[in-house]
Backbone as CSV, one residue per row, in Angstrom:
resi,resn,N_x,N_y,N_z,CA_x,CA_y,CA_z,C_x,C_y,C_z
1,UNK,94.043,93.704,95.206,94.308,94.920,95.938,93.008,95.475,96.515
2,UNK,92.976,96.004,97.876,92.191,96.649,98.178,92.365,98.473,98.459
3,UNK,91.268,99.066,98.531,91.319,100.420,99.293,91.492,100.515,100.048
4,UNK,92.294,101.203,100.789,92.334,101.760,102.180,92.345,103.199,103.027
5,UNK,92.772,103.886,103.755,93.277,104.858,103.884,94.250,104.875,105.358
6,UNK,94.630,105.857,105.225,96.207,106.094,106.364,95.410,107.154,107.474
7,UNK,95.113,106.615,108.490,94.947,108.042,109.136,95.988,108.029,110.419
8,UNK,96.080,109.706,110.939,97.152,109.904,111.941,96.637,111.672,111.981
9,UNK,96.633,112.055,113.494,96.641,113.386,113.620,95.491,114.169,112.704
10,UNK,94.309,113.878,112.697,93.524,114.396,112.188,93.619,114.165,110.675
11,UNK,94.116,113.550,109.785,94.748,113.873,108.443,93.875,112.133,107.692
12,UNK,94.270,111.878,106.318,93.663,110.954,105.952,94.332,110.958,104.484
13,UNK,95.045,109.595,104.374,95.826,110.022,103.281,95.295,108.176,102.318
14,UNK,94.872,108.465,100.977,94.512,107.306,100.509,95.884,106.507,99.948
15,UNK,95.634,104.957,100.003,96.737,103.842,99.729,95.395,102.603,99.021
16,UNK,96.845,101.933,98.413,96.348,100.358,98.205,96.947,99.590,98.787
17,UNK,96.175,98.921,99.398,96.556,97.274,100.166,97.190,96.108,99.201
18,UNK,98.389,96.224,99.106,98.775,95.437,97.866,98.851,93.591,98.131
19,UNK,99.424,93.683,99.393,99.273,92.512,100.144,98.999,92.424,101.621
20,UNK,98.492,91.864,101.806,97.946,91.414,103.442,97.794,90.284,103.750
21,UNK,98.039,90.013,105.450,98.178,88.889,105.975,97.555,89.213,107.630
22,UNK,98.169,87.977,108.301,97.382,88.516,109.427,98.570,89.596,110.333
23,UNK,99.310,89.623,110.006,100.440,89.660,110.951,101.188,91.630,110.157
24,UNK,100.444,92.000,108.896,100.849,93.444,108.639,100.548,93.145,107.380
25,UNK,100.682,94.725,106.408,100.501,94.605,105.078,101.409,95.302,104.197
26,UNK,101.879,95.442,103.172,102.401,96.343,102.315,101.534,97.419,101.026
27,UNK,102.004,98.654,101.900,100.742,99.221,101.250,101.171,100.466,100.432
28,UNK,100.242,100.660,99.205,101.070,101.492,98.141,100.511,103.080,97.754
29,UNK,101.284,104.090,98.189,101.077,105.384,98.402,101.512,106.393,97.505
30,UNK,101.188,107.587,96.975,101.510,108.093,95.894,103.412,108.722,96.666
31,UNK,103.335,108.955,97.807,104.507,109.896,98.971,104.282,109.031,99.885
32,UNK,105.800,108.426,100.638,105.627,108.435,101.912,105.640,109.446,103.035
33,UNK,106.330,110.322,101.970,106.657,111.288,103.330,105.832,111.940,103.713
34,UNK,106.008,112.338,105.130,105.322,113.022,106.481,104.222,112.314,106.828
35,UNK,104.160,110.757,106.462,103.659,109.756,107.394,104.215,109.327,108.194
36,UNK,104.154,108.838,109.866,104.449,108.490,110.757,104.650,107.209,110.897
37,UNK,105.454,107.041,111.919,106.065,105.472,111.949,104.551,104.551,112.673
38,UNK,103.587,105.027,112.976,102.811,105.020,113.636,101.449,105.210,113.252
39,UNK,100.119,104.503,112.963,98.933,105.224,112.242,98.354,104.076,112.525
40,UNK,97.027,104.625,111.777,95.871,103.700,111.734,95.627,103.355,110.817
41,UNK,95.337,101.803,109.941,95.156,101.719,108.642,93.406,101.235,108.441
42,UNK,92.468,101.691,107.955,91.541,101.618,107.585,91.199,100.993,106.387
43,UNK,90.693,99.916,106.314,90.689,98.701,105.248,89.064,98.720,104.611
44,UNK,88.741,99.972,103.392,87.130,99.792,103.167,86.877,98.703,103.190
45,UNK,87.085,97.384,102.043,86.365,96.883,101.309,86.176,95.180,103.023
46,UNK,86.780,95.726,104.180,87.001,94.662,105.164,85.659,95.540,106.426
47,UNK,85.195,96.824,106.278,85.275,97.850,107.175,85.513,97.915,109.002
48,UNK,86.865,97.360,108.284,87.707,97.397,109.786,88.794,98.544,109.607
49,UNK,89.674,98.647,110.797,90.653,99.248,111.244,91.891,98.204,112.193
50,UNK,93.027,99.047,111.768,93.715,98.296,111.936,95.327,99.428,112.733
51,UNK,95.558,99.093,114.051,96.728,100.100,114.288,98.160,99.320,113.511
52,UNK,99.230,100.307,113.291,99.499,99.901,112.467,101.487,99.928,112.977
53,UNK,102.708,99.269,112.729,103.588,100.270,112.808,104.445,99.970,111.720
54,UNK,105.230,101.101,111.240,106.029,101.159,109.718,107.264,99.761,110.217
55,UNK,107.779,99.369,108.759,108.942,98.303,109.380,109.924,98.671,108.238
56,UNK,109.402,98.908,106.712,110.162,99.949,105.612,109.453,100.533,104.687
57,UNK,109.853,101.194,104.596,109.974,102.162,103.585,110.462,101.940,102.085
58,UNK,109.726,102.167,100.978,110.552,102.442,99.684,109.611,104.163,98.825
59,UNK,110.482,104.177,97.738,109.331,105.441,97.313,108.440,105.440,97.019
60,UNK,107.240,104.606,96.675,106.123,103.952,96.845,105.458,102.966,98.009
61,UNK,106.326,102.560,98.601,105.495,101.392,99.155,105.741,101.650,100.588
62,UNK,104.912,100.960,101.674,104.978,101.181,102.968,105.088,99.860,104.010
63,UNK,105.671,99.242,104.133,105.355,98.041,104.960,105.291,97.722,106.374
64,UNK,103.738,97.589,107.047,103.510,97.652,108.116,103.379,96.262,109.131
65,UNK,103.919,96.475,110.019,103.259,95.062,110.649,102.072,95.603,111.750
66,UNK,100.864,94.439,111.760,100.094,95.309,112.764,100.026,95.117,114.154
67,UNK,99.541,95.909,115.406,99.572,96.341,116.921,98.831,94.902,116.659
């Protein structure tokens, strides 16, 4: 697992990168809610960025594929 964080609209919300690939990741958040279908995922331990868009949802977890 890595660190990451969620950003969107000025805001910055921390996650773990539970899995990743090239193609999106599933990433694990204390709340999904009032995150956007839409964000930027910021990958410390890579220090890249990554746009991002939601594909599901569970009450923990977030699964994105990336732009």
């Amino acid at each position: 697992m890595k660190s990451g964080s969620i950003e969107f609209n000025g805001r910055t919300i921390a996650c773990l990168i539970r899995n990743q690939s090239d193609t999106g990741a599933s990433l694990e958040v204390v709340s999904p809610l009032g995150i956007p279908a839409q964000f930027t995922l910021m990958i410390v331990a890579d220090r890249m960025s990554r746009g991002c868009t939601v594909i599901w949802r569970t009450e923990r977890l977030i699964g994105v594929k990336f732009r």
